[in-house]
Predicted model as a PDB file, atoms N, CA, C, CB and O in Angstrom, pLDDT in the B-factor column:
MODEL        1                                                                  
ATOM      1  N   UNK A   1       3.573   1.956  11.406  1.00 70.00           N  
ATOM      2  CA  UNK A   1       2.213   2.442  11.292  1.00 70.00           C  
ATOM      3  C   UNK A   1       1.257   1.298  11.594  1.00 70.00           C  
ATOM      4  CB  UNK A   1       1.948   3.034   9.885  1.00 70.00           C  
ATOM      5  O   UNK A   1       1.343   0.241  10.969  1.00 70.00           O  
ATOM      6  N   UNK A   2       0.534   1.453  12.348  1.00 74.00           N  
ATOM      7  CA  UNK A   2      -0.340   0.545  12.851  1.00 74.00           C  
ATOM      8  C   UNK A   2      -1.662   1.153  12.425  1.00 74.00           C  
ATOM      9  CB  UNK A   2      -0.169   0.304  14.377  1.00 74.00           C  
ATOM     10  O   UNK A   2      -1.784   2.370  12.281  1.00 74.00           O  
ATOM     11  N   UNK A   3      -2.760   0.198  12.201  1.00 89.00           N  
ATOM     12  CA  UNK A   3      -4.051   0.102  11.611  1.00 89.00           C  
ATOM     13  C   UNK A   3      -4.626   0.262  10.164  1.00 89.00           C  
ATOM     14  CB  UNK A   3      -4.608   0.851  12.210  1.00 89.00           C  
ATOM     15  O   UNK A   3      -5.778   0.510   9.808  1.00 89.00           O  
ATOM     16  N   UNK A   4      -3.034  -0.038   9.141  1.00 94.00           N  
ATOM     17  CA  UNK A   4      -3.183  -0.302   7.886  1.00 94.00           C  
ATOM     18  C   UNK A   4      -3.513  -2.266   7.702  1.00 94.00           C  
ATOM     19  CB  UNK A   4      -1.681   0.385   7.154  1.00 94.00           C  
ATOM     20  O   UNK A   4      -2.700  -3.106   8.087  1.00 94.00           O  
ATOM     21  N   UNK A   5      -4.338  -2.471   7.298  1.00 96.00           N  
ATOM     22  CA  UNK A   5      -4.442  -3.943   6.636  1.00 96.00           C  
ATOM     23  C   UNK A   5      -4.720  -4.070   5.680  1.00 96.00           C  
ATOM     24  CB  UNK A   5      -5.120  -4.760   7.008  1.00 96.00           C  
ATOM     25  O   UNK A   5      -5.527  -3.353   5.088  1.00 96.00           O  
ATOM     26  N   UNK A   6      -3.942  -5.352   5.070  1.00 95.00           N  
ATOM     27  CA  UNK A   6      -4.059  -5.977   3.571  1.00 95.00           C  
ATOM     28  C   UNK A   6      -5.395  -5.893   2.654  1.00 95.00           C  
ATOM     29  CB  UNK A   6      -3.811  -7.482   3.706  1.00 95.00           C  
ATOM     30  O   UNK A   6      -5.510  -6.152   1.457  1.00 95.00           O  
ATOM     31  N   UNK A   7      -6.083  -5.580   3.311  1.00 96.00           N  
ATOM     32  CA  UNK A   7      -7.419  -6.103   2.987  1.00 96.00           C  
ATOM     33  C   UNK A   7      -8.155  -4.195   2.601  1.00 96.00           C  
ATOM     34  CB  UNK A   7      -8.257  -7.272   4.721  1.00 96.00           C  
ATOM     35  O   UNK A   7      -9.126  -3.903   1.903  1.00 96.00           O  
ATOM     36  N   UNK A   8      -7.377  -3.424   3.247  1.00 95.00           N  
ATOM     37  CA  UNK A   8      -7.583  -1.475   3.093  1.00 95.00           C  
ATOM     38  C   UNK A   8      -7.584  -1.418   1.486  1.00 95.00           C  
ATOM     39  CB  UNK A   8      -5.880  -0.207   3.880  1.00 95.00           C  
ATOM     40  O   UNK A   8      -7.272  -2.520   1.033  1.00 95.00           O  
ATOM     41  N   UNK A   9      -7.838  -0.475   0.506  1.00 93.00           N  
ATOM     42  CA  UNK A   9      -8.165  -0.165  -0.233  1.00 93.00           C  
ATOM     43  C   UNK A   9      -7.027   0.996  -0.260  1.00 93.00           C  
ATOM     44  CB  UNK A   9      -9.461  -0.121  -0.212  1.00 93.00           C  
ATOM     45  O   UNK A   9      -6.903   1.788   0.675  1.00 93.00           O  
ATOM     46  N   UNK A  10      -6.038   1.026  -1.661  1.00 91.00           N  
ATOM     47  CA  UNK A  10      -5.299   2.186  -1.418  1.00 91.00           C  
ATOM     48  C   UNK A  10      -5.465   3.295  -1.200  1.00 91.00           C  
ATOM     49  CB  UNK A  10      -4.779   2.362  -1.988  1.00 91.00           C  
ATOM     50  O   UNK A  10      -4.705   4.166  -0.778  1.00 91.00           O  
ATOM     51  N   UNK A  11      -6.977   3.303  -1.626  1.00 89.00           N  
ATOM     52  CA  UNK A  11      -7.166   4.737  -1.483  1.00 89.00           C  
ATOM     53  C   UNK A  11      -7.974   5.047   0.175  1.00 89.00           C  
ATOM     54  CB  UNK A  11      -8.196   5.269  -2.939  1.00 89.00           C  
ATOM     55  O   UNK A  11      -8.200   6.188   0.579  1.00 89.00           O  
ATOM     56  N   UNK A  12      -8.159   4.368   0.597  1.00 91.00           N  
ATOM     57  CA  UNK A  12      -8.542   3.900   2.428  1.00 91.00           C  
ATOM     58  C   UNK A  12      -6.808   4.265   3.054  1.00 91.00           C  
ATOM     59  CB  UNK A  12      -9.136   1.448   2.737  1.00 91.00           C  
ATOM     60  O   UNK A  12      -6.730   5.118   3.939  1.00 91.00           O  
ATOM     61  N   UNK A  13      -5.931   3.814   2.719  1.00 91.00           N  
ATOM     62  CA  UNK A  13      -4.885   3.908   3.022  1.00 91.00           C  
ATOM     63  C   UNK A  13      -3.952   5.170   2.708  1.00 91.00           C  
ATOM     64  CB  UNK A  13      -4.555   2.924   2.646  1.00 91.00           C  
ATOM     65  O   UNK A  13      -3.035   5.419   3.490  1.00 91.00           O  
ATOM     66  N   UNK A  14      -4.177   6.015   1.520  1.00 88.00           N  
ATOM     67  CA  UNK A  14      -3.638   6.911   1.379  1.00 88.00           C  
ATOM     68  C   UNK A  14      -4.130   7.843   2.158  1.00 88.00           C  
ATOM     69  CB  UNK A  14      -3.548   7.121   0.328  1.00 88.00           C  
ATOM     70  O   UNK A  14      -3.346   8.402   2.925  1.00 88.00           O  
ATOM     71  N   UNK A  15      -5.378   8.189   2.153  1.00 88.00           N  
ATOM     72  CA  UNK A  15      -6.150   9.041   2.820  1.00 88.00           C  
ATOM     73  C   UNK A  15      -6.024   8.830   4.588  1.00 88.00           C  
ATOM     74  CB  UNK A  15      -7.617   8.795   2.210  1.00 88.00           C  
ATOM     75  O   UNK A  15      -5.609   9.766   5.272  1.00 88.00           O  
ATOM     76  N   UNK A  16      -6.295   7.942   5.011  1.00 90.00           N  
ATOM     77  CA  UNK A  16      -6.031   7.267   6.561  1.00 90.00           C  
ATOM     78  C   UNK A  16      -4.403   7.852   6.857  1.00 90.00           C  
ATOM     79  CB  UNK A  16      -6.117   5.143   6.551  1.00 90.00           C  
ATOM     80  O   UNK A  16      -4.151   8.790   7.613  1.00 90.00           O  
ATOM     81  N   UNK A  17      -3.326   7.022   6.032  1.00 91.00           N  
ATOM     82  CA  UNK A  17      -2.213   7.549   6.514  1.00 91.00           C  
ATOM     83  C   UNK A  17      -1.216   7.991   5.488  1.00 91.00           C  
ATOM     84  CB  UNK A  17      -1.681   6.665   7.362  1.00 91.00           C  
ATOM     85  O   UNK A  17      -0.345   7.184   5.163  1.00 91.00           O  
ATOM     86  N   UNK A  18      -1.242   9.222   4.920  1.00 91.00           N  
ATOM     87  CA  UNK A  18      -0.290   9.797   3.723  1.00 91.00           C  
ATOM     88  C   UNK A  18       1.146   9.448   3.776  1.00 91.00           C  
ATOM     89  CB  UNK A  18      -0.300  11.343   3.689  1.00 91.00           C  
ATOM     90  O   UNK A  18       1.902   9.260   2.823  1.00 91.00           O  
ATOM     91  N   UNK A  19       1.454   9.379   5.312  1.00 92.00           N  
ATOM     92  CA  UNK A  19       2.844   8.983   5.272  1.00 92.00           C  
ATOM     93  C   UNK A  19       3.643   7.814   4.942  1.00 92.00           C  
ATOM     94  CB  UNK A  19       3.153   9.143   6.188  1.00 92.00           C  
ATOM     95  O   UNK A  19       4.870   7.735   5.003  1.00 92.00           O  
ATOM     96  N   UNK A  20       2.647   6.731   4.515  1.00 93.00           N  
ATOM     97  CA  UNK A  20       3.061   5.550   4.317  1.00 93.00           C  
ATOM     98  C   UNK A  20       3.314   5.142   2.471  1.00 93.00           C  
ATOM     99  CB  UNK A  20       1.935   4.684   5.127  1.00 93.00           C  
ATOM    100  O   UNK A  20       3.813   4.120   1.999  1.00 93.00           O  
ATOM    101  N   UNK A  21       2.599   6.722   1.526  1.00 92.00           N  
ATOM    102  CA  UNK A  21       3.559   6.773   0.799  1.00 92.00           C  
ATOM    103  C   UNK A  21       4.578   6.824   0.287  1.00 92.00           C  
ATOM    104  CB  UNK A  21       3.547   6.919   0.665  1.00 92.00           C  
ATOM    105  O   UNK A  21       4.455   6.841  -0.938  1.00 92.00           O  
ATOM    106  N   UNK A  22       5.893   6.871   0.733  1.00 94.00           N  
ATOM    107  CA  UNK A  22       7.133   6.913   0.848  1.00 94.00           C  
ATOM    108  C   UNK A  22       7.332   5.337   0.384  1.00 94.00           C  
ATOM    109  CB  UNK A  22       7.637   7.440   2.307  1.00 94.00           C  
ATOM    110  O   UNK A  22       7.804   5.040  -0.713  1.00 94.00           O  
ATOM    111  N   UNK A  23       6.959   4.487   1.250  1.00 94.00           N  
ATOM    112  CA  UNK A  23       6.863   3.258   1.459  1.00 94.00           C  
ATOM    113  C   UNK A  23       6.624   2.475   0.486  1.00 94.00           C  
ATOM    114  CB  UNK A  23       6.146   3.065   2.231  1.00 94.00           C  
ATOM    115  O   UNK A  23       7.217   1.538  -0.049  1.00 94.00           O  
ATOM    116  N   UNK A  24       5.523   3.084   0.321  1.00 92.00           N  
ATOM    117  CA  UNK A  24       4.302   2.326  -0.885  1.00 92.00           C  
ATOM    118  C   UNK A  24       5.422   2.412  -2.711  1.00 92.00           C  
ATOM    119  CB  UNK A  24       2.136   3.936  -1.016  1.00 92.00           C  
ATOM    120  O   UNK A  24       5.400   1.646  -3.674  1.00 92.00           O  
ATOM    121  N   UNK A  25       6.257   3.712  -2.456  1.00 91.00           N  
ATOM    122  CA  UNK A  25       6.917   4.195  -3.896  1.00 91.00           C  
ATOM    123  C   UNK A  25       7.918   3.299  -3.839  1.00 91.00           C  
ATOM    124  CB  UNK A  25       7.486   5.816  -4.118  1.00 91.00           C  
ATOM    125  O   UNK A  25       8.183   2.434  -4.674  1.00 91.00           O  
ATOM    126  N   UNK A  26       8.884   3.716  -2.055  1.00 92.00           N  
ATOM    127  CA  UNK A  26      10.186   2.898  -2.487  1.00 92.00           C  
ATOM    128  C   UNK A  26       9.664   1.060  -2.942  1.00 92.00           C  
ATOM    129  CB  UNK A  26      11.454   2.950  -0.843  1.00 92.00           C  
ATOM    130  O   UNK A  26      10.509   0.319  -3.444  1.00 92.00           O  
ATOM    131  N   UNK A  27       8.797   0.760  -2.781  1.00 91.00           N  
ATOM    132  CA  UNK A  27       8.232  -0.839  -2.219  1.00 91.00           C  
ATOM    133  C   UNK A  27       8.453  -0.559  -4.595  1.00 91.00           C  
ATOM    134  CB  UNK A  27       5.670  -1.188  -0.728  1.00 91.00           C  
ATOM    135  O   UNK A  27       8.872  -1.514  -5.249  1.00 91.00           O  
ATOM    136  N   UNK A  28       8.290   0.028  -4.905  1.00 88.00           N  
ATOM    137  CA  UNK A  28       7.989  -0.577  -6.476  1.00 88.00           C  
ATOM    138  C   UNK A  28       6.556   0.003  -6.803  1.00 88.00           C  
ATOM    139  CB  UNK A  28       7.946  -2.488  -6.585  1.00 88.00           C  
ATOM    140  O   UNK A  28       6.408   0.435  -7.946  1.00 88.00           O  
ATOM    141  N   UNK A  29       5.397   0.070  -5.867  1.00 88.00           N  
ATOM    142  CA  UNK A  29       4.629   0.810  -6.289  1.00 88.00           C  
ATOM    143  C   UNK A  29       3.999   2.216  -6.252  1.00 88.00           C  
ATOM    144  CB  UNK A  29       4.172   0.299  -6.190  1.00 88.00           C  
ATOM    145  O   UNK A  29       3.501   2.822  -5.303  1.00 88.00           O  
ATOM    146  N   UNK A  30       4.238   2.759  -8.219  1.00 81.00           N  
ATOM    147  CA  UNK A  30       4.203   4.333  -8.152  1.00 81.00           C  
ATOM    148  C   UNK A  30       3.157   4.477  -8.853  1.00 81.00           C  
ATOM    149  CB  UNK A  30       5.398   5.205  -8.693  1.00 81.00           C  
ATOM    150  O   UNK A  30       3.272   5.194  -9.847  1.00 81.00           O  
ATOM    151  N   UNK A  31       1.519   3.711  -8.505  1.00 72.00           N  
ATOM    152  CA  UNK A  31       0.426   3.773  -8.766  1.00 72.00           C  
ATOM    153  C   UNK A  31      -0.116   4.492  -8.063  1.00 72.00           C  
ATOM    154  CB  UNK A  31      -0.037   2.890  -8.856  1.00 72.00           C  
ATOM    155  O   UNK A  31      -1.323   4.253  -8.041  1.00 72.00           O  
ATOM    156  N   UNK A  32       0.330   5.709  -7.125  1.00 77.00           N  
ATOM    157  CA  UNK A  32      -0.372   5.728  -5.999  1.00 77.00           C  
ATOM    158  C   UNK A  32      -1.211   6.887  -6.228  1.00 77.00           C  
ATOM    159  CB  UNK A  32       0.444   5.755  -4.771  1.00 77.00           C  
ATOM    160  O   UNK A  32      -2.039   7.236  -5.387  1.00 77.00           O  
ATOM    161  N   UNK A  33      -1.042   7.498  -7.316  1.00 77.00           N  
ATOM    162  CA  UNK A  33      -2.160   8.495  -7.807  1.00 77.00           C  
ATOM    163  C   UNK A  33      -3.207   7.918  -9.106  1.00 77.00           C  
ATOM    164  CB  UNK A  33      -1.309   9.919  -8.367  1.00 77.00           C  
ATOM    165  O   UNK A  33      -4.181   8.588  -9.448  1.00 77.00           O  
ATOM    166  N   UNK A  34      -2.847   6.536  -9.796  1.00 80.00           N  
ATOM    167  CA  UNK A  34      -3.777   6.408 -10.475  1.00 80.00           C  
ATOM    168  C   UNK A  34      -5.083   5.775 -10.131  1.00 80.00           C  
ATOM    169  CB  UNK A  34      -3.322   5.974 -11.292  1.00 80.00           C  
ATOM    170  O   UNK A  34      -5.044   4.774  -9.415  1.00 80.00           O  
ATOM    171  N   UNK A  35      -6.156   6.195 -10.518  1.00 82.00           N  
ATOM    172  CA  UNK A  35      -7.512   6.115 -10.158  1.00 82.00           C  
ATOM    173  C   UNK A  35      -8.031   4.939 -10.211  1.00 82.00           C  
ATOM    174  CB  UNK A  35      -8.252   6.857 -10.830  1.00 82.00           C  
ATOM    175  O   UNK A  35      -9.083   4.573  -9.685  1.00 82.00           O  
ATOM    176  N   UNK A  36      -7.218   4.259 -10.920  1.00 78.00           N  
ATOM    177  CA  UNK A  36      -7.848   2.520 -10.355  1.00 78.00           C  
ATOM    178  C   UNK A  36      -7.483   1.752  -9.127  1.00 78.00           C  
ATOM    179  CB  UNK A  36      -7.411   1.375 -11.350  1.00 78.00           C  
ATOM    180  O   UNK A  36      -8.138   0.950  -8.462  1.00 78.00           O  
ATOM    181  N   UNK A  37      -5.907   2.342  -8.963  1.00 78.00           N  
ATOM    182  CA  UNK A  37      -5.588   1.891  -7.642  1.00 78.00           C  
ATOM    183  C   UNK A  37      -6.408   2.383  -6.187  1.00 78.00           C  
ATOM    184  CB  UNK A  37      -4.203   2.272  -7.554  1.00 78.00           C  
ATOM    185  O   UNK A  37      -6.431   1.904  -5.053  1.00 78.00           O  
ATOM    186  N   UNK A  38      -6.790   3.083  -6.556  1.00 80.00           N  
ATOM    187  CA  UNK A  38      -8.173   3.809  -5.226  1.00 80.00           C  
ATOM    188  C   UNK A  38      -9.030   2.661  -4.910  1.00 80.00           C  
ATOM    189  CB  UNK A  38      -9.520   5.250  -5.930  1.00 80.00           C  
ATOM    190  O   UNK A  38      -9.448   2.693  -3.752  1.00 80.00           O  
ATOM    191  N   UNK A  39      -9.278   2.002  -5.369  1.00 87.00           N  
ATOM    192  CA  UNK A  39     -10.366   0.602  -4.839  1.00 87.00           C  
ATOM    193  C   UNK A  39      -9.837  -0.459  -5.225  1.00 87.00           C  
ATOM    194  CB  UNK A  39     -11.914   0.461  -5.433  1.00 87.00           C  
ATOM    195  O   UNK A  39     -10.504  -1.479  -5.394  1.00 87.00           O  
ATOM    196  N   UNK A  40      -8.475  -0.395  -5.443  1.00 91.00           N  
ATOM    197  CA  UNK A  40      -7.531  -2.348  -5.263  1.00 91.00           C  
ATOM    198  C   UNK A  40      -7.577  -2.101  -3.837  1.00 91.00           C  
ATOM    199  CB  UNK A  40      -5.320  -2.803  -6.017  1.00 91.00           C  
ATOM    200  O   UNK A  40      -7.738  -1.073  -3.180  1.00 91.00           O  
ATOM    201  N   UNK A  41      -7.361  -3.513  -3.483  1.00 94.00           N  
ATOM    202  CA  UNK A  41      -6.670  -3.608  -1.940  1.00 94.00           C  
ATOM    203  C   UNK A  41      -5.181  -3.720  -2.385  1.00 94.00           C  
ATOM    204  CB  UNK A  41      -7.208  -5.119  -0.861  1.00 94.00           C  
ATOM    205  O   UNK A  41      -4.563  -4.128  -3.368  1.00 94.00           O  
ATOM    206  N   UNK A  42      -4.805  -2.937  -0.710  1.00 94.00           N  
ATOM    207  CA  UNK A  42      -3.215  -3.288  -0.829  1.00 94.00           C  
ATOM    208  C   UNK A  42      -2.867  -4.625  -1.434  1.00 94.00           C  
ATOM    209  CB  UNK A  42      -2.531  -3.301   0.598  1.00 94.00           C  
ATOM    210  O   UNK A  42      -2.315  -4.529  -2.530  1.00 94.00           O  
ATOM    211  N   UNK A  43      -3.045  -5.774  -1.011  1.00 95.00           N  
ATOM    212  CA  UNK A  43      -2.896  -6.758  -1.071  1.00 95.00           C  
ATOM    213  C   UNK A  43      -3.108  -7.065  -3.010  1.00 95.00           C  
ATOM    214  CB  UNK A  43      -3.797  -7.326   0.093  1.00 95.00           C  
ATOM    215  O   UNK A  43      -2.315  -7.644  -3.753  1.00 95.00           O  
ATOM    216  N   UNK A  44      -4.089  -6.605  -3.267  1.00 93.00           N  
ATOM    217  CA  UNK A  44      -3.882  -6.667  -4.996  1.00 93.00           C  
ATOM    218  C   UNK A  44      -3.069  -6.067  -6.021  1.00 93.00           C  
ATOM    219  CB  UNK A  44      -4.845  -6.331  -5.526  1.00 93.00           C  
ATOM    220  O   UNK A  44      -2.579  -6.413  -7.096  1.00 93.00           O  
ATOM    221  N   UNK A  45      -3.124  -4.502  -4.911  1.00 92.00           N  
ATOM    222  CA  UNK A  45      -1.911  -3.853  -5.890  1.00 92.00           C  
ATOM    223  C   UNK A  45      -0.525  -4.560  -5.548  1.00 92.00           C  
ATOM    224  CB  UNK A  45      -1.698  -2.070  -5.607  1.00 92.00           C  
ATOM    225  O   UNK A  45       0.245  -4.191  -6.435  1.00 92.00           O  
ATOM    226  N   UNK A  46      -0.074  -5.128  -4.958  1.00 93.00           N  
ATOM    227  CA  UNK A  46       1.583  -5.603  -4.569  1.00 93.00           C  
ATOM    228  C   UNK A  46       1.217  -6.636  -5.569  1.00 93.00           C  
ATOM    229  CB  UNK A  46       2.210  -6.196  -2.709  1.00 93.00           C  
ATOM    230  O   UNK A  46       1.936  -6.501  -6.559  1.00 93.00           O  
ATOM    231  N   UNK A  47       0.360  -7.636  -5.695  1.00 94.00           N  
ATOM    232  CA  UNK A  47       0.210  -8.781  -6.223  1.00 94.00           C  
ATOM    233  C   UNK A  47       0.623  -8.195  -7.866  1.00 94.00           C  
ATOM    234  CB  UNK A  47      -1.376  -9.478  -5.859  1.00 94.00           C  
ATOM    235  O   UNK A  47       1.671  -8.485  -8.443  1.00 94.00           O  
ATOM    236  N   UNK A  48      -0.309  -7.447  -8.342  1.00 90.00           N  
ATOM    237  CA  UNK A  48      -0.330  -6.875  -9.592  1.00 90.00           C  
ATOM    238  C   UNK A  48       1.512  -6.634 -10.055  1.00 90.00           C  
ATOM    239  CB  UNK A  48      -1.359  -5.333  -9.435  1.00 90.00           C  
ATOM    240  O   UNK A  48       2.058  -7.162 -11.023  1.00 90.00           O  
ATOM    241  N   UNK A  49       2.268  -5.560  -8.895  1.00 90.00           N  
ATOM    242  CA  UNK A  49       3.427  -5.350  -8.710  1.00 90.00           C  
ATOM    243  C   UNK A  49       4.756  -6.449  -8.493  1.00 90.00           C  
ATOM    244  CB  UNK A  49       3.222  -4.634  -7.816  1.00 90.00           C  
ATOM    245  O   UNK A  49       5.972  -6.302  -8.615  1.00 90.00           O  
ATOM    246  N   UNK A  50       4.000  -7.469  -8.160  1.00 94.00           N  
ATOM    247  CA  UNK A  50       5.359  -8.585  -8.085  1.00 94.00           C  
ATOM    248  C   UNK A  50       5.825  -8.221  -6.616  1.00 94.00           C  
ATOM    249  CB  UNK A  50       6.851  -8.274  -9.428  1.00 94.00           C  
ATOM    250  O   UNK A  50       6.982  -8.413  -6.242  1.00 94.00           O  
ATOM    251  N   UNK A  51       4.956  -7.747  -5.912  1.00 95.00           N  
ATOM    252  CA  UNK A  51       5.908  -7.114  -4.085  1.00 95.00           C  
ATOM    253  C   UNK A  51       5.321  -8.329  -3.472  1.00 95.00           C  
ATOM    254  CB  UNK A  51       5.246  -5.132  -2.921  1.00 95.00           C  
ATOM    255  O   UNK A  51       4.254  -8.833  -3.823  1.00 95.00           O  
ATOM    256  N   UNK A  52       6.094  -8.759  -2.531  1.00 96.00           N  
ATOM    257  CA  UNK A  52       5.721  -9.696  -1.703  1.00 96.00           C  
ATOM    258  C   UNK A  52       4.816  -8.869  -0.455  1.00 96.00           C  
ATOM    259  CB  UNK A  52       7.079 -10.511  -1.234  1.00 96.00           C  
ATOM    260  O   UNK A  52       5.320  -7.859   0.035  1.00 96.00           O  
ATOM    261  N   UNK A  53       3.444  -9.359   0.032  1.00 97.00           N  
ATOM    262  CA  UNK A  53       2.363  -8.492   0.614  1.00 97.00           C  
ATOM    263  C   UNK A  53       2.735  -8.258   2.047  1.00 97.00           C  
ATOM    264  CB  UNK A  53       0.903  -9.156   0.504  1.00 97.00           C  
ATOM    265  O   UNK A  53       2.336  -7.217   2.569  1.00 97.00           O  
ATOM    266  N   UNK A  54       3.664  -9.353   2.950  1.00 96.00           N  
ATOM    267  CA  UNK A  54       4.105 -10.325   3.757  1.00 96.00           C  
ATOM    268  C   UNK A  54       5.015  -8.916   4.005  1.00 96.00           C  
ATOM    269  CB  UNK A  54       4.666 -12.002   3.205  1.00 96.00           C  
ATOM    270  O   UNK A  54       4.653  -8.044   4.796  1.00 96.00           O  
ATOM    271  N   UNK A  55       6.247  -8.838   3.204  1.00 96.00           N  
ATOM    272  CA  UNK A  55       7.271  -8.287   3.593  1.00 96.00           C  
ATOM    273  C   UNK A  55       6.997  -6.776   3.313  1.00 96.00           C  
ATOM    274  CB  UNK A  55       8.433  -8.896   2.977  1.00 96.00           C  
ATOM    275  O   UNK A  55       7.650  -6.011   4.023  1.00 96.00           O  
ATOM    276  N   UNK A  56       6.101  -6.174   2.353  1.00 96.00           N  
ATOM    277  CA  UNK A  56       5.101  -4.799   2.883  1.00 96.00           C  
ATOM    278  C   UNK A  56       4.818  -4.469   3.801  1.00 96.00           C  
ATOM    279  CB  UNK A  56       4.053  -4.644   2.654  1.00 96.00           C  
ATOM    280  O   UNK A  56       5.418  -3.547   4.355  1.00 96.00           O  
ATOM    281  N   UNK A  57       3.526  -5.244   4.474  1.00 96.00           N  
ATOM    282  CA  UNK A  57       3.368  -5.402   5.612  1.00 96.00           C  
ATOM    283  C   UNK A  57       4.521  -5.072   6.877  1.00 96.00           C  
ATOM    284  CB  UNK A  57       2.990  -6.551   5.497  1.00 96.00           C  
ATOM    285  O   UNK A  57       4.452  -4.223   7.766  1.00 96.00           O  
ATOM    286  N   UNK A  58       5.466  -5.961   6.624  1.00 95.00           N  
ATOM    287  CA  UNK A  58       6.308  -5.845   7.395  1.00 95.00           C  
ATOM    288  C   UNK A  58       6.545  -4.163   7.796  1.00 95.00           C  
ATOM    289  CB  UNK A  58       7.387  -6.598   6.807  1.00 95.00           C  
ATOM    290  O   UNK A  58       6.274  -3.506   8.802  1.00 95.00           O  
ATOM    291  N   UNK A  59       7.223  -3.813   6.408  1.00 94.00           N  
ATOM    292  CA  UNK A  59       7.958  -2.205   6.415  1.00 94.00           C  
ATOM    293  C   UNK A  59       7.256  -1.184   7.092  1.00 94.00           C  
ATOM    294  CB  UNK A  59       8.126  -1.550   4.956  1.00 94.00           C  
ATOM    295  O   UNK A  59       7.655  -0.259   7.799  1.00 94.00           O  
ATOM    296  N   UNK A  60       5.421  -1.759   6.511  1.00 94.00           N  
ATOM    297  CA  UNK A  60       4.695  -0.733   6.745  1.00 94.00           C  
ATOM    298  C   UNK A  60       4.717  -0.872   8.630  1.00 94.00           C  
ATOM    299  CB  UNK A  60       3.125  -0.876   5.813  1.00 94.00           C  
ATOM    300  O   UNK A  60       4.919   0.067   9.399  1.00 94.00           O  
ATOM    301  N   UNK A  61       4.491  -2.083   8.949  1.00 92.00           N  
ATOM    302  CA  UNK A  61       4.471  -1.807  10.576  1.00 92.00           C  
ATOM    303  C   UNK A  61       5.382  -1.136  11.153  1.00 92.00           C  
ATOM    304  CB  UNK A  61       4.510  -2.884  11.342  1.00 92.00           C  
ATOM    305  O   UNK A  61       5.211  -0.312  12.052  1.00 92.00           O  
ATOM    306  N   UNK A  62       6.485  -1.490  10.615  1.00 90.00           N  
ATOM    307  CA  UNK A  62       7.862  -0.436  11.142  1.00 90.00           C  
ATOM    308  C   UNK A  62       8.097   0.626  11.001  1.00 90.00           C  
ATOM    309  CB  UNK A  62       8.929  -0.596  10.810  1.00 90.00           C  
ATOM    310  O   UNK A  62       8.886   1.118  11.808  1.00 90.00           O  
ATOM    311  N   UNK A  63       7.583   1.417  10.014  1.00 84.00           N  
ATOM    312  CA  UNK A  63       7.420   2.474   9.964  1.00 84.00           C  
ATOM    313  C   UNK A  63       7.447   3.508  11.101  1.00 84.00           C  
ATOM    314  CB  UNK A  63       6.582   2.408   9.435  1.00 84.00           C  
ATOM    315  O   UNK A  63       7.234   4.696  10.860  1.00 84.00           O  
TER     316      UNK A  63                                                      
ENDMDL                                                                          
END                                                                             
């Protein structure tokens, strides 16, 4: 999936591309309906999660 960045807002990202939930769950994070995570950046929620942002990234491009 191309035109997700670290810097998107999960909820920029859920909405933009739904399919990259899958991703987001197997990755460790299953915040993806709570209402605070809507305005973390990706990049904060992995941080929060212990996910490395780097190797997210990664999955998510491959996708």
């Amino acid at each position: 999936m191309t035109g997700i960045t670290k810097e998107m807002t999960m909820g920029e990202i859920i909405t933009k591309e739904p399919d990259v939930i899958p991703i987001l769950m197997s990755a460790g994070m299953h915040c993806i309906g709570c209402p605070s995570s809507a305005g973390e950046s990706l990049e904060m929620a992995a941080a929060v999660h212990g996910i490395d942002i780097d190797e997210l990234m990664k999955a998510i491009e491959q996708a």
